[in-house]
Backbone bond lengths (Angstrom), bond angles and torsions (degrees), N, CA, C in turn:
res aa  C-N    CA-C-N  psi(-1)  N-CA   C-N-CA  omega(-1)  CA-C   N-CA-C  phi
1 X - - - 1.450 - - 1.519 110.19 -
2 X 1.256 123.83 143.90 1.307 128.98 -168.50 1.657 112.52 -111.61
3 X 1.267 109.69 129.71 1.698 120.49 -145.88 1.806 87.98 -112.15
4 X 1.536 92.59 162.69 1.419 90.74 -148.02 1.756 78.97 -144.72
5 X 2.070 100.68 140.09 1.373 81.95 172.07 1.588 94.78 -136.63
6 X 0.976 112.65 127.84 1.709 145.00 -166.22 1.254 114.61 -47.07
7 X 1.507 111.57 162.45 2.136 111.46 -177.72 1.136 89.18 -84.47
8 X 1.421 99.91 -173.91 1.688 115.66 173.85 1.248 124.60 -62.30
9 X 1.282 155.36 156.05 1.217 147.93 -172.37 1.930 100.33 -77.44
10 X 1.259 99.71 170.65 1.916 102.89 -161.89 1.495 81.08 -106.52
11 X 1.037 114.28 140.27 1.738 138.87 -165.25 1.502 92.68 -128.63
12 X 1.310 143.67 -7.29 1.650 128.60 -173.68 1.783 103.77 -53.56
13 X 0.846 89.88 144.60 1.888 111.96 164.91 1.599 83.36 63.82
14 X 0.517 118.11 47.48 1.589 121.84 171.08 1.605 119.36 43.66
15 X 1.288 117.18 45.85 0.914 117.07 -160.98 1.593 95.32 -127.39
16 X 1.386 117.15 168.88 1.872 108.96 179.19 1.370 99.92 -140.17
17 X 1.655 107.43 97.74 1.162 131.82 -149.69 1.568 98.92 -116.60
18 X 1.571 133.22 136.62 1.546 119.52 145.58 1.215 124.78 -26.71
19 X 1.317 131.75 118.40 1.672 110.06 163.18 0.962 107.26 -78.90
20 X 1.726 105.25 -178.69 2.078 114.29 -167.92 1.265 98.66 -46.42
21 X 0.923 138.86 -47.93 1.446 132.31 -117.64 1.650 79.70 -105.49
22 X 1.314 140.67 -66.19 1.534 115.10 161.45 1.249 136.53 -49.60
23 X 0.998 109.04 -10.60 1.348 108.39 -176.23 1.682 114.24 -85.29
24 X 1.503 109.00 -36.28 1.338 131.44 152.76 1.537 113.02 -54.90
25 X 1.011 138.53 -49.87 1.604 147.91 -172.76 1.554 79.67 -60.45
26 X 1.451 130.48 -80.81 1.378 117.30 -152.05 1.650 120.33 -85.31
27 X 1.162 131.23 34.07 0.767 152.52 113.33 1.530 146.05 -36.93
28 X 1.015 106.00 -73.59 1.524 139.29 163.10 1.755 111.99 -62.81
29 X 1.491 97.02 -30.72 1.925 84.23 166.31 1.425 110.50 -106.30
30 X 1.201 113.79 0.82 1.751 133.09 165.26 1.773 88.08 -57.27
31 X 1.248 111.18 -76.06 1.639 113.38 -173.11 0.865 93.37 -37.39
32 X 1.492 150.81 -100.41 1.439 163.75 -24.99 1.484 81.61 -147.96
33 X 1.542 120.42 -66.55 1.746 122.34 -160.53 1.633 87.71 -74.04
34 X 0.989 154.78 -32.35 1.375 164.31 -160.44 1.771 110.99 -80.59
35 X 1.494 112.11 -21.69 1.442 129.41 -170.80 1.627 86.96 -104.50
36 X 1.153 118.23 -45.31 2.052 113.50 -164.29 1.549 90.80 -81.39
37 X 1.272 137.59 -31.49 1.133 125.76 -151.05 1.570 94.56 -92.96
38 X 1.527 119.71 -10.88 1.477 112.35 169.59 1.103 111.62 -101.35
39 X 1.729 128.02 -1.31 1.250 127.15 165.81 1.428 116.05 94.29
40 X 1.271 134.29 157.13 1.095 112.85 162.52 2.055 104.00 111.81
41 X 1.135 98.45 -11.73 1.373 87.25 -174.55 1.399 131.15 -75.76
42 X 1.660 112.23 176.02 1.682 110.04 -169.30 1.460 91.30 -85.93
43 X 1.951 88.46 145.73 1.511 98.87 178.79 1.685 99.20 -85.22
44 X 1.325 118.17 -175.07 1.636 139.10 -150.77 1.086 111.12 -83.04
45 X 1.739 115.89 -10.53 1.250 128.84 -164.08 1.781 101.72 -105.77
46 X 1.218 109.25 -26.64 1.579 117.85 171.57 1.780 115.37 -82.20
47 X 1.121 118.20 -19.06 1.387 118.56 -155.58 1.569 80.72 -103.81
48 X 1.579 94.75 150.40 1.478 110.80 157.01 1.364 134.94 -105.85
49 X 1.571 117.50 148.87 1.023 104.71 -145.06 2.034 127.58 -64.02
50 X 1.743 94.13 -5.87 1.633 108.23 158.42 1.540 124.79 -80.09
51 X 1.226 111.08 -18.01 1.486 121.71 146.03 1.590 138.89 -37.79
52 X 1.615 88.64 -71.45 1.437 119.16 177.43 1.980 96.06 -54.56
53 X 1.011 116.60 -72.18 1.714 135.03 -178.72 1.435 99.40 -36.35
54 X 1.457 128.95 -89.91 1.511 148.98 157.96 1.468 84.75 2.32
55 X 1.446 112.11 -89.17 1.525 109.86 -150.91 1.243 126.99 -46.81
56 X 1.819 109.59 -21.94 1.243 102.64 176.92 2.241 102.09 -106.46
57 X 1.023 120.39 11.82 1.315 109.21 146.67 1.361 76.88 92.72
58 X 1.742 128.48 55.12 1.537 125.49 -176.13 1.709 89.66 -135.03
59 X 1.682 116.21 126.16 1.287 95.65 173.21 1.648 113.63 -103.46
60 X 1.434 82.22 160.73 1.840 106.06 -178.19 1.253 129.48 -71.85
61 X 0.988 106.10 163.10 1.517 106.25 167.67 1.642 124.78 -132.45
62 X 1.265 117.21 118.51 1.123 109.16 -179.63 2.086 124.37 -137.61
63 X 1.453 120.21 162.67 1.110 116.24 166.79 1.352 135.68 -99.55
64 X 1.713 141.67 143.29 1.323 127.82 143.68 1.996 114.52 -19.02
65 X 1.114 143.82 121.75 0.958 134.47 129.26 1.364 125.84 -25.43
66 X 1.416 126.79 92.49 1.588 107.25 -175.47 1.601 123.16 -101.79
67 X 1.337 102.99 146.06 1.580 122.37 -179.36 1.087 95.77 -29.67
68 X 1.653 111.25 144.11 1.546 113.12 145.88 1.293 116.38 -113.55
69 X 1.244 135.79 5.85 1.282 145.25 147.13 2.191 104.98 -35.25
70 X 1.078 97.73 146.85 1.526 106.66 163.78 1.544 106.76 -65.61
71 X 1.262 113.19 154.34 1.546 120.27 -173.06 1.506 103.96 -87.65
72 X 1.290 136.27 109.98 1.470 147.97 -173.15 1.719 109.87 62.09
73 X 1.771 101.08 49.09 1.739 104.51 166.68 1.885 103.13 -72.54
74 X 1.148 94.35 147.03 1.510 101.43 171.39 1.223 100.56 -111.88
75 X 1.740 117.93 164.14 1.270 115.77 164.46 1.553 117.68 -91.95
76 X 1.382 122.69 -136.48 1.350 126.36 -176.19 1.254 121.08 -81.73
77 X 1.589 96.63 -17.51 1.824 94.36 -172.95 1.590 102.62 -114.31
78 X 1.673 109.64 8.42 1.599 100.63 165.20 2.086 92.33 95.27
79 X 0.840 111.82 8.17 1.441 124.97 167.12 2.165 109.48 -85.63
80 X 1.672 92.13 117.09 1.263 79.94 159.38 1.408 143.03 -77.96
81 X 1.473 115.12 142.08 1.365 112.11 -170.39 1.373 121.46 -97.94
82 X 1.520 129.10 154.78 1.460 137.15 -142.50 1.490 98.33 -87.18
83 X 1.515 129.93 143.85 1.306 125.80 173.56 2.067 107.37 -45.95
84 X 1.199 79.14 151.53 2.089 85.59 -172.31 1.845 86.94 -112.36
85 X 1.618 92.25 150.09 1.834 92.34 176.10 1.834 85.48 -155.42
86 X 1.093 94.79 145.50 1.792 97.93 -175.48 1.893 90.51 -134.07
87 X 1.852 83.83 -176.94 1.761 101.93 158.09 1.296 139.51 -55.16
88 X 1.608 106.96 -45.61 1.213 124.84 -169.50 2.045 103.19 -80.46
89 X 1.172 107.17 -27.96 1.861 100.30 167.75 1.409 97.80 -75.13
90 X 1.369 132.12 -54.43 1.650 129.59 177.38 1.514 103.37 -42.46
91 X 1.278 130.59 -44.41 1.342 117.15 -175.17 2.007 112.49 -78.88
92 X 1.052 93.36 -16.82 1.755 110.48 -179.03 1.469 89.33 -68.00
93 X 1.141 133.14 -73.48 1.225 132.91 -160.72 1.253 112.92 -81.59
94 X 1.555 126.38 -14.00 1.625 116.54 175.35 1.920 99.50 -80.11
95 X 1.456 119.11 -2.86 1.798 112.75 178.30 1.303 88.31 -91.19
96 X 1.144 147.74 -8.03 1.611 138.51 -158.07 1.999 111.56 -83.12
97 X 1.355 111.32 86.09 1.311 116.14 -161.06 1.721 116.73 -51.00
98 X 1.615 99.32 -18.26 1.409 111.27 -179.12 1.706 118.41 -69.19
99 X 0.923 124.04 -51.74 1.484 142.12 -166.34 1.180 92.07 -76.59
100 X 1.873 97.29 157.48 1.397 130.52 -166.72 1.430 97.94 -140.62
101 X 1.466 105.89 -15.39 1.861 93.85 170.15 1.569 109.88 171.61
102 X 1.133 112.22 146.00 1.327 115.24 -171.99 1.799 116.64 -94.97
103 X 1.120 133.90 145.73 1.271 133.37 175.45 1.542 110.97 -113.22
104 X 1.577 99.84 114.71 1.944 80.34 -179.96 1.469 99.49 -128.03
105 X 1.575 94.74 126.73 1.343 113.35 -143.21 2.024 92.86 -83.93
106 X 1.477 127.29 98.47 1.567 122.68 161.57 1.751 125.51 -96.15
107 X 1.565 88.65 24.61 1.693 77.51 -178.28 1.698 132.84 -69.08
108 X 1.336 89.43 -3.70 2.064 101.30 -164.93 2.049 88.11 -117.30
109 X 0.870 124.28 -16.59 1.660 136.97 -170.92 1.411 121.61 -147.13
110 X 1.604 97.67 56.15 1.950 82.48 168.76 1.251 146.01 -61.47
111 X 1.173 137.94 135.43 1.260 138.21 175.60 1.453 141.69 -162.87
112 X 1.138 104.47 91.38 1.452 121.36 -167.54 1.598 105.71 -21.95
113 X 1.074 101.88 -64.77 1.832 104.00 -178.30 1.328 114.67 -28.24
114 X 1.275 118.61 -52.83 0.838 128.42 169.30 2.052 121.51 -23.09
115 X 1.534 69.16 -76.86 1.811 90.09 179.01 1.929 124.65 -24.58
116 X 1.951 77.24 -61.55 1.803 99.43 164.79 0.974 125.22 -61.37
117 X 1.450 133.97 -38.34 1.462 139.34 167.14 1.832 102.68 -47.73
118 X 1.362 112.96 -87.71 1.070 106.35 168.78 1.222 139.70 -11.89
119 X 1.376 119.73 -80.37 1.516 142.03 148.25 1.367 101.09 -3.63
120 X 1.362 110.12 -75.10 1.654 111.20 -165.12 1.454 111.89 -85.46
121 X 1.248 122.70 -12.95 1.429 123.34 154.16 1.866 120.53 -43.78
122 X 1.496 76.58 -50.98 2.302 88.85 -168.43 1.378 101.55 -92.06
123 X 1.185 127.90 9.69 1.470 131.04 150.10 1.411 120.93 -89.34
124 X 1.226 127.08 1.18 1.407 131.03 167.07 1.418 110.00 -31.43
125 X 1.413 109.53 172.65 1.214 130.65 -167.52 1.896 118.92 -91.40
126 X 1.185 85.32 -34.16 2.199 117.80 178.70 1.583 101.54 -99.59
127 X 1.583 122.94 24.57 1.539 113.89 176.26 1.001 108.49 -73.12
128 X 1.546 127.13 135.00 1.567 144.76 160.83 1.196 96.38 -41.33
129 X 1.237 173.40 35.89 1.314 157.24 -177.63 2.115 101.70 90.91
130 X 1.126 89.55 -179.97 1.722 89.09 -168.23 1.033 122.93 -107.12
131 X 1.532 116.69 113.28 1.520 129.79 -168.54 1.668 117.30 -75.16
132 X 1.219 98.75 119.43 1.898 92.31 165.94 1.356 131.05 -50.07
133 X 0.916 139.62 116.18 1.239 125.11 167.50 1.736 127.40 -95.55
134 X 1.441 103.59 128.68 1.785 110.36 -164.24 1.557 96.61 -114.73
135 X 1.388 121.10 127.77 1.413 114.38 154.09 1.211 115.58 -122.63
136 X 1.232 116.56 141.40 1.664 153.99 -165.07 1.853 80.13 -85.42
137 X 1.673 123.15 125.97 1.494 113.82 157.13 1.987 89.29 -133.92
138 X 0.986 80.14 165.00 1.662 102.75 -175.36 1.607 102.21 -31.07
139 X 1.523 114.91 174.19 1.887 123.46 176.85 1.412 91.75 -90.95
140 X 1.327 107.02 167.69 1.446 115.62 177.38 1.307 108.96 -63.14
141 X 1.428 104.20 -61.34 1.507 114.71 166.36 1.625 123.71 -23.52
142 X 1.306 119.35 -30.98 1.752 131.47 170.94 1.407 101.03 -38.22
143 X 1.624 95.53 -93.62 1.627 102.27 -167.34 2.161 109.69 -115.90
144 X 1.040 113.56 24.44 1.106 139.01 -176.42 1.567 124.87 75.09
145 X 1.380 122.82 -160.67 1.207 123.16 -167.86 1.740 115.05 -65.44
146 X 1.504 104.99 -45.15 1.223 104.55 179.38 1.336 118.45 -70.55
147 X 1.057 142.37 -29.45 1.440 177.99 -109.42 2.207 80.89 -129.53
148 X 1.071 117.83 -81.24 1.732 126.29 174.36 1.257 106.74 -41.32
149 X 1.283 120.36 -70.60 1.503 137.71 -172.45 2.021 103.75 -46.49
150 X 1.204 118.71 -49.35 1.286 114.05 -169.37 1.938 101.08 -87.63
151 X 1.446 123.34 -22.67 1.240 130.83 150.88 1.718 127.05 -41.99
152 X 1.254 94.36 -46.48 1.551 110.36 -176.62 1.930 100.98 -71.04
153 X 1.065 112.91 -52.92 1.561 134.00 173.50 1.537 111.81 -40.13
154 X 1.323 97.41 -55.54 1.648 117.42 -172.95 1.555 113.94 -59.50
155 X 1.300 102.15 -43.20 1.631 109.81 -147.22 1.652 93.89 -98.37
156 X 1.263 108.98 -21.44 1.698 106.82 175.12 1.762 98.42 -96.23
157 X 1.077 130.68 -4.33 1.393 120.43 163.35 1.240 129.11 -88.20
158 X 1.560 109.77 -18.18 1.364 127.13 -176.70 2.005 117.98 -97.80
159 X 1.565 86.28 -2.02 1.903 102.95 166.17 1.869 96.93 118.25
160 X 0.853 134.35 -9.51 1.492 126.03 162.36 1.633 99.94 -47.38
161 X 1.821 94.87 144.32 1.575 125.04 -176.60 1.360 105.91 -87.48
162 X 1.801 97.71 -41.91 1.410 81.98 -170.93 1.825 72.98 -165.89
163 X 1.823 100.62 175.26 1.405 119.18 -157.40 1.915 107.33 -138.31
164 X 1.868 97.88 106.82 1.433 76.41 179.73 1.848 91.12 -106.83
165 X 1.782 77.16 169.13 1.858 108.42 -160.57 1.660 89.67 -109.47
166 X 1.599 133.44 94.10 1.691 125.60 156.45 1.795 115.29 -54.87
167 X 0.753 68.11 -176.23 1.964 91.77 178.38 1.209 117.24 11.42
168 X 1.748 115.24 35.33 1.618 138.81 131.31 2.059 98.75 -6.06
169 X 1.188 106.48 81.91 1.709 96.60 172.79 1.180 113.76 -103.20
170 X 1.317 126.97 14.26 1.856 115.98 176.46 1.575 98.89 -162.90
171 X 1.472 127.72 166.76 1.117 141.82 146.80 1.446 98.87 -26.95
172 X 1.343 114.20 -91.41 1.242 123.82 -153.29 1.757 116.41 -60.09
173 X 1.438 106.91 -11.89 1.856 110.83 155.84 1.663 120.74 -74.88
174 X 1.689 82.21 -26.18 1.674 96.64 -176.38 1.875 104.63 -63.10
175 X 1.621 106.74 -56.43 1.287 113.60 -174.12 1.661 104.89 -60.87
176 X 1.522 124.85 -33.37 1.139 123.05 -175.53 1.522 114.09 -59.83
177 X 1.247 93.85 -37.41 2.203 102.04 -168.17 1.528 89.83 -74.74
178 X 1.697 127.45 -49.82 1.573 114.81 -158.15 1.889 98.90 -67.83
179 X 1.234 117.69 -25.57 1.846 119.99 171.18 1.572 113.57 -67.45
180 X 1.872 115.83 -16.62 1.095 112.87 -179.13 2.285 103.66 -68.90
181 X 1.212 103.21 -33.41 1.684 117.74 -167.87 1.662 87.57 -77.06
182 X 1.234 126.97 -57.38 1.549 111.90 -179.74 1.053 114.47 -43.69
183 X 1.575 110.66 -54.17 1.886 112.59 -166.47 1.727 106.27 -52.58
184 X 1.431 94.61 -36.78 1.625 107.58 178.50 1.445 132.40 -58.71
185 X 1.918 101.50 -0.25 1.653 96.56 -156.01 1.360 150.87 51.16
186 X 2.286 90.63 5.12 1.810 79.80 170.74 1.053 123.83 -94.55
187 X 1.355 114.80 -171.24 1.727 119.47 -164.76 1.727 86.64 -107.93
188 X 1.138 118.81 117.66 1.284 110.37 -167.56 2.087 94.91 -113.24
189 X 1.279 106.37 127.58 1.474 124.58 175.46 1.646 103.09 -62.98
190 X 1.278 110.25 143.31 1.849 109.85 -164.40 1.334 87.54 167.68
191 X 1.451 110.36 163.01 1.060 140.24 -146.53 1.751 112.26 -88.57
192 X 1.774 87.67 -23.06 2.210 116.92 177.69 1.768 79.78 -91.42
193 X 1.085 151.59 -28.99 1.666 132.37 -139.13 1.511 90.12 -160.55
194 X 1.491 135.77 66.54 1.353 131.86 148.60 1.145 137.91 -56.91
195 X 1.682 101.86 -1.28 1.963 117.06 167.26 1.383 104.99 -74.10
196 X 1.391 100.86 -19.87 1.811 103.63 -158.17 1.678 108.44 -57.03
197 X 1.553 99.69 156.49 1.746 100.57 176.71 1.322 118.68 -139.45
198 X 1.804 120.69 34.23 1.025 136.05 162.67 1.805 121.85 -121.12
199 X 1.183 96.26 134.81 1.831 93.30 -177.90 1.456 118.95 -87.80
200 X 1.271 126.81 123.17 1.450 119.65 179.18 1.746 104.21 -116.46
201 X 1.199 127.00 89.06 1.257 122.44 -179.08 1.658 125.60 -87.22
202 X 0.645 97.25 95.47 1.836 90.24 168.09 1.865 140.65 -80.59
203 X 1.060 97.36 137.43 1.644 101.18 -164.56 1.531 112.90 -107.57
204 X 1.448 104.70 121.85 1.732 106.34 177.67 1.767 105.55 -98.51
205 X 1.398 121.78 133.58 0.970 148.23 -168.24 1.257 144.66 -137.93
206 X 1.025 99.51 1.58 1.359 128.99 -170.84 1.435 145.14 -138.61
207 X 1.182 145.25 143.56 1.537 124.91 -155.70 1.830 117.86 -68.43
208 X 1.860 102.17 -38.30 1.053 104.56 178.24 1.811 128.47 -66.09
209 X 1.622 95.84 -45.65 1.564 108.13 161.52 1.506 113.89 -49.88
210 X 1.322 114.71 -24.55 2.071 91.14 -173.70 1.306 92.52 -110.64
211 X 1.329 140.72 -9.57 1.531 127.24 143.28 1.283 110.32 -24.90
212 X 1.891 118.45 -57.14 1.286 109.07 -156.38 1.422 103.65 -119.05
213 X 1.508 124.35 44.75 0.915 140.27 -172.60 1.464 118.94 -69.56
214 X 1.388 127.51 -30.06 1.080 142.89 -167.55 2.102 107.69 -80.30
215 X 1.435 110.35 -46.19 1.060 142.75 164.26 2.103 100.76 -63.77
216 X 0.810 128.57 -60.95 1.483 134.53 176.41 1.953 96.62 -60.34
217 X 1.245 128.64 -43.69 1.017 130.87 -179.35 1.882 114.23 -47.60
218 X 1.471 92.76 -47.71 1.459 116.03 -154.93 1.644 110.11 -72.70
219 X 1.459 99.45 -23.73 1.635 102.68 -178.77 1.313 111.60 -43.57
220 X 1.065 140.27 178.89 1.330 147.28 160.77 1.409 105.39 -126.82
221 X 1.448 116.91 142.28 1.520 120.84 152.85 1.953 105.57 137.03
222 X 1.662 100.34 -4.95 1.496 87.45 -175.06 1.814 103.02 -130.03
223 X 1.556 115.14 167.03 1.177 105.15 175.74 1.423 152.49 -97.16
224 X 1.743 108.18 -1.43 1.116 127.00 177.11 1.202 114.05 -121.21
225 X 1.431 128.50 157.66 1.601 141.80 143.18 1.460 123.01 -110.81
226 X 0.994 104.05 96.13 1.525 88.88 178.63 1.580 109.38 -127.70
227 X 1.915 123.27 170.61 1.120 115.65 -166.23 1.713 95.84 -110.98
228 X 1.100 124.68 148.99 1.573 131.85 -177.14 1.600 99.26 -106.79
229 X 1.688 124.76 60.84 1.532 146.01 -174.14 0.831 110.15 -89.57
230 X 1.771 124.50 32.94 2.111 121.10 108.49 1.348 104.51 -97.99
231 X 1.236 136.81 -25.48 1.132 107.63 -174.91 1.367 112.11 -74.09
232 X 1.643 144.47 -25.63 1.374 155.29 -97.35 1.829 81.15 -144.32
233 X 1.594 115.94 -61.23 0.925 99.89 -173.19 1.736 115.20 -92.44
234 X 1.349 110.92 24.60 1.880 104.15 169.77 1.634 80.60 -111.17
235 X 1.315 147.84 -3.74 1.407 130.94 141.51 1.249 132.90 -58.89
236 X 1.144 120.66 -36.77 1.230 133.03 175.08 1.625 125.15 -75.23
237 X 1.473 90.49 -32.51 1.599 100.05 177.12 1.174 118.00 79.28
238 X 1.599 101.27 24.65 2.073 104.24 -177.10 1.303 104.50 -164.61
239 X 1.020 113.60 137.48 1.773 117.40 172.02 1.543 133.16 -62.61
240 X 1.761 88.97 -48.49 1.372 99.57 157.21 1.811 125.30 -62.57
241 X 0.555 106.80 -31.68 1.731 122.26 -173.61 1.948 97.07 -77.69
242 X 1.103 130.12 -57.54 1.231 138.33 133.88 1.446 125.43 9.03
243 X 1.413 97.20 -94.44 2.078 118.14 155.84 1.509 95.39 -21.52
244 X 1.451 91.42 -84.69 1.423 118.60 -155.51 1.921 110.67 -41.35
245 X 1.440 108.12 -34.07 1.494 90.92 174.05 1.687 112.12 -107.55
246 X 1.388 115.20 19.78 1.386 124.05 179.38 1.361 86.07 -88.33
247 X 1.152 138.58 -43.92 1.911 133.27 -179.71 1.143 95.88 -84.34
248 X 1.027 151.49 -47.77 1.822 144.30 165.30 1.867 97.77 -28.15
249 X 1.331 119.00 -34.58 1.490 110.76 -178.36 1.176 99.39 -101.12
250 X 1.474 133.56 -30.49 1.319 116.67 -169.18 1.966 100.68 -64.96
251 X 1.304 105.88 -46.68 1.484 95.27 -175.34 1.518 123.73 -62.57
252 X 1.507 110.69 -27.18 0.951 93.45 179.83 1.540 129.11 -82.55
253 X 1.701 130.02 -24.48 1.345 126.86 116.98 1.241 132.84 2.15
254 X 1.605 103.57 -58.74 1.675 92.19 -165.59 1.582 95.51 -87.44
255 X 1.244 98.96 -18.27 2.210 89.20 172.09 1.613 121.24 -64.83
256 X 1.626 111.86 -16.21 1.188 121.59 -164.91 1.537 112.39 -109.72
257 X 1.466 99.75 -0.52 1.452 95.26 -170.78 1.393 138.38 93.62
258 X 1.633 99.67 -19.48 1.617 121.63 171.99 1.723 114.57 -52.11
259 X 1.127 142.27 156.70 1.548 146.73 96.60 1.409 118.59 -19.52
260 X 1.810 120.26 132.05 1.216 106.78 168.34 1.733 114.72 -121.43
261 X 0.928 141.91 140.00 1.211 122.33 179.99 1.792 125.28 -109.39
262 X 1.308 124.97 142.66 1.360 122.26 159.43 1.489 131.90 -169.68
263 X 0.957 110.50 152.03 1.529 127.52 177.28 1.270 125.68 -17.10
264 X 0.991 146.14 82.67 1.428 160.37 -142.36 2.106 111.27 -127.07
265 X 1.012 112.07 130.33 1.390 129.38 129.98 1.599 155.59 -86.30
266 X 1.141 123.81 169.51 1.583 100.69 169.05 1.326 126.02 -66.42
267 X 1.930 103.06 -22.65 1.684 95.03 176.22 1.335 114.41 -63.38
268 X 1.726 125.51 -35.14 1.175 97.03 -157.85 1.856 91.74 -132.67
269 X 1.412 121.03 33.73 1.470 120.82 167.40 1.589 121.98 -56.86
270 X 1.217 113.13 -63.38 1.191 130.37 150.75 1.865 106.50 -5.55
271 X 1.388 113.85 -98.97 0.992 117.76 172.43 1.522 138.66 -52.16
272 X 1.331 106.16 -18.11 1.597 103.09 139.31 1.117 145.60 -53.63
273 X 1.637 97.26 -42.51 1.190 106.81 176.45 1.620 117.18 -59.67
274 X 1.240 115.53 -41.31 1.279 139.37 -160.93 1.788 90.73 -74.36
275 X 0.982 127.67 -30.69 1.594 135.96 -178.26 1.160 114.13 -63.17
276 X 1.291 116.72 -51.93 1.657 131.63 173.75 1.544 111.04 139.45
277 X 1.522 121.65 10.33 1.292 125.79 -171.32 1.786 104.15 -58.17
278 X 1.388 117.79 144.00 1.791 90.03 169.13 1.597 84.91 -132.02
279 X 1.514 142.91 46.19 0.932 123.12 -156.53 1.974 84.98 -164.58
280 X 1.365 119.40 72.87 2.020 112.44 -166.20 1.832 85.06 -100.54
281 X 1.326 94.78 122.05 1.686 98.39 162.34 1.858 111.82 -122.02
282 X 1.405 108.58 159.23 1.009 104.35 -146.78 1.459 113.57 -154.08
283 X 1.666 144.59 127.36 1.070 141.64 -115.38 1.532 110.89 -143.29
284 X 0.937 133.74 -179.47 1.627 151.65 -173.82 1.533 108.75 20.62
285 X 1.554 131.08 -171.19 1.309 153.04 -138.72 1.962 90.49 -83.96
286 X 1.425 117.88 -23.45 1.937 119.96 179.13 1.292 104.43 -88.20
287 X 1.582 117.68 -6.81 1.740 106.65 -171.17 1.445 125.06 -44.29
288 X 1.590 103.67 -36.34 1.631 96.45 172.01 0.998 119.50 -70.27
289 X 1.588 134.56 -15.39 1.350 108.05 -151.81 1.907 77.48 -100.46
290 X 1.197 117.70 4.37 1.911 98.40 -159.81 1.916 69.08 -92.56
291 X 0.683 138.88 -76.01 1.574 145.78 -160.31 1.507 107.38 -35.68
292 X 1.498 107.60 -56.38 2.040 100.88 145.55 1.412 120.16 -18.65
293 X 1.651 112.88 -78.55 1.338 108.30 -178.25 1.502 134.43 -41.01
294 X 1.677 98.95 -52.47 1.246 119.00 156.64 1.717 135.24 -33.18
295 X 1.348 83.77 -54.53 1.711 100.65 148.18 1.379 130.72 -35.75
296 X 0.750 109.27 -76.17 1.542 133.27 -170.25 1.727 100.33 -61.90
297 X 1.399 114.67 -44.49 1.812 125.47 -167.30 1.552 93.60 -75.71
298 X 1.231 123.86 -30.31 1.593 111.04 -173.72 1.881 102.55 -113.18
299 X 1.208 106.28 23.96 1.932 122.95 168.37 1.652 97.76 58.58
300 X 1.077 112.41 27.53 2.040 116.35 173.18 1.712 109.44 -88.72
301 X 1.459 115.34 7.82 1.439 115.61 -165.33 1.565 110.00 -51.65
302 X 1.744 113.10 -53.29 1.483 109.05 161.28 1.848 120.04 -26.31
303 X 1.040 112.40 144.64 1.499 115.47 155.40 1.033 123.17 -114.30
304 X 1.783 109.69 156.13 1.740 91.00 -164.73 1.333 113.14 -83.22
C-alpha cells in the first residue's frame, strides 16, 4: 500500500483545520478499518489498483487512452474515421511507471474491440505494476436504457475495471445506471460494499443533474462522483458558474464518502489535490510530466 504524506493543515479564519484532502484521507480509512474489522475483505489480488489507493484516501493518477489513428484521418469516401486503440498502445501504457489507470474515453464511438485491445495490452508481461482500466460508454440518453445496460455488461466482460455513466441527468438515471452493475453481476466497490472490486462511476454534467445533486449523491451502490466541468460549464455559459458546481460535487462526494475525479494539469494539480480530488486524470504528449507534479503534491514522487 502506498503511504501518503499530506499538505499543510488549512489555517483560514484562523483556525487549524484538516484540509479537504485530509479530511477525505481519514475518512476513507475510517471505511477501510471498519470493512477488516467486519471481516470478510477482498484479498490484493481482486482489488484494483484504484481501489487499493481510494481505500486508503491516496490520490491517483491517471491518463486518456490516446488514439492512434491520425487526428481528422478520413477514409475513402471523405468520411471521418473513429479514434483506433489497439494492444500494442495498451502495452505502451501498462510499462508507464507513473499511472494508476487509464481512461479510454468511448462515449461519442463505441466499441467493444476496443475495450479488448486495451485490456490485453495492460496485461502485458513488462507492466509497471497494474493499471486500472475505466471506460467512458455513451449517456443513457444516446441510444437508451437498454442500449447502457448491455454497454455496462459488455465493457466489464471484455476486461474493463470499472464503467463510467456521462450525462447522469436525474436521480432516477442515477438509480437506473447503479441497476445497470447489478443486472451485470458486479461486485461494485462503494462506500455500503468496500470488499467490492468493480468501479461504477457516474458523471454530473448538466444543469438539471447538479440541481439534484445532493439527492444523486445519496444513492447507494456506486463508486465515484465526479463533475464533467467542460461539459457543465459550456451549459452554464460561465466558467465561474462551472468551478462553482464542480465543488458543489466535490462536497457532496466528500459528504458521502465517494472519490471524485478530474482533469488536471501541472498548473493547477497541486491544488486539486489540496481540494479533495483523489481521482487527477490527465491528457496530451506533457501528461507525464503534469502527473510528476502531481506526484510530488500528494508525496507519491517515489515509484514503486
Amino acid at each position: 500500500m502506498v503511504t501518503v504524506a499530506g499538505p499543510d493543515l488549512d489555517v483560514q479564519r484562523g483556525v487549524r483545520e484538516p484540509a479537504a484532502w485530509l479530511r477525505r484521507r481519514g475518512a476513507l480509512v475510517a471505511v477501510a478499518l471498519l470493512a477488516s474489522a467486519c471481516g470478510g475483505e477482498a484479498t490484493d489480488s481482486d482489488r484494483t489498483t484504484l481501489i487499493e489507493l481510494w481505500s486508503s484516501g491516496t490520490p491517483a493518477f491517471g491518463v486518456f487512452v490516446p488514439s492512434e489513428r491520425e487526428m481528422g484521418a478520413r477514409g475513402p469516401d471523405g468520411e471521418r474515421l473513429p479514434p483506433l486503440y489497439t494492444s500494442a498502445g495498451g502495452e505502451r501504457l501498462a510499462r508507464n511507471p507513473l499511472i494508476d489507470y487509464v481512461f479510454l474515453n468511448l462515449e461519442g464511438s463505441y466499441d467493444p474491440a476496443a475495450i479488448t485491445a486495451i485490456a490485453e495490452g495492460l496485461d502485458s508481461a513488462d507492466a509497471a505494476g497494474d493499471k486500472t482500466l475505466l471506460v467512458r460508454i455513451p449517456p443513457i440518453s444516446a441510444d437508451g436504457a437498454e442500449a447502457a445496460r448491455a454497454r455496462v455488461a459488455e465493457a466489464l466482460a471484455a476486461g474493463a475495471d470499472g464503467v463510467v455513466l456521462p450525462h447522469v441527468r436525474s436521480p432516477d438515471e442515477a438509480r437506473m445506471a447503479v441497476g445497470f452493475f447489478a443486472d451485470a453481476g458486479a461486485d461494485v466497490w462503494s462506500p455500503s460494499n468496500p470488499d467490492g472490486t468493480v468501479l461504477a462511476m457516474l458523471m454530473i454534467e448538466d444543469p438539471g443533474a447538479l440541481a439534484a445533486v445532493e439527492e444523486i449523491a445519496d444513492i447507494t451502490g456506486y463508486s465515484v462522483l465526479a463533475c464533467g466541468i467542460g461539459s457543465l460549464t459550456r451549459a452554464l455559459g460561465d466558467r465561474e458558474a462551472g468551478e462553482a458546481g464542480n465543488q458543489e460535487v466535490l462536497r457532496h462526494a466528500n459528504r458521502v464518502g465517494l472519490p471524485d475525479m478530474i482533469t488536471a494539469n501541472a498548473d493547477d494539480v497541486a491544488q486539486r489535490i489540496e481540494e479533495g480530488f483523489l481521482g487527477l486524470l490527465m491528457d496530451g504528449p506533457e501528461a507525464d510530466a503534469h502527473i510528476e507534479v502531481g506526484r510530488a503534491a500528494a508525496g507519491r514522487s517515489r515509484l514503486p
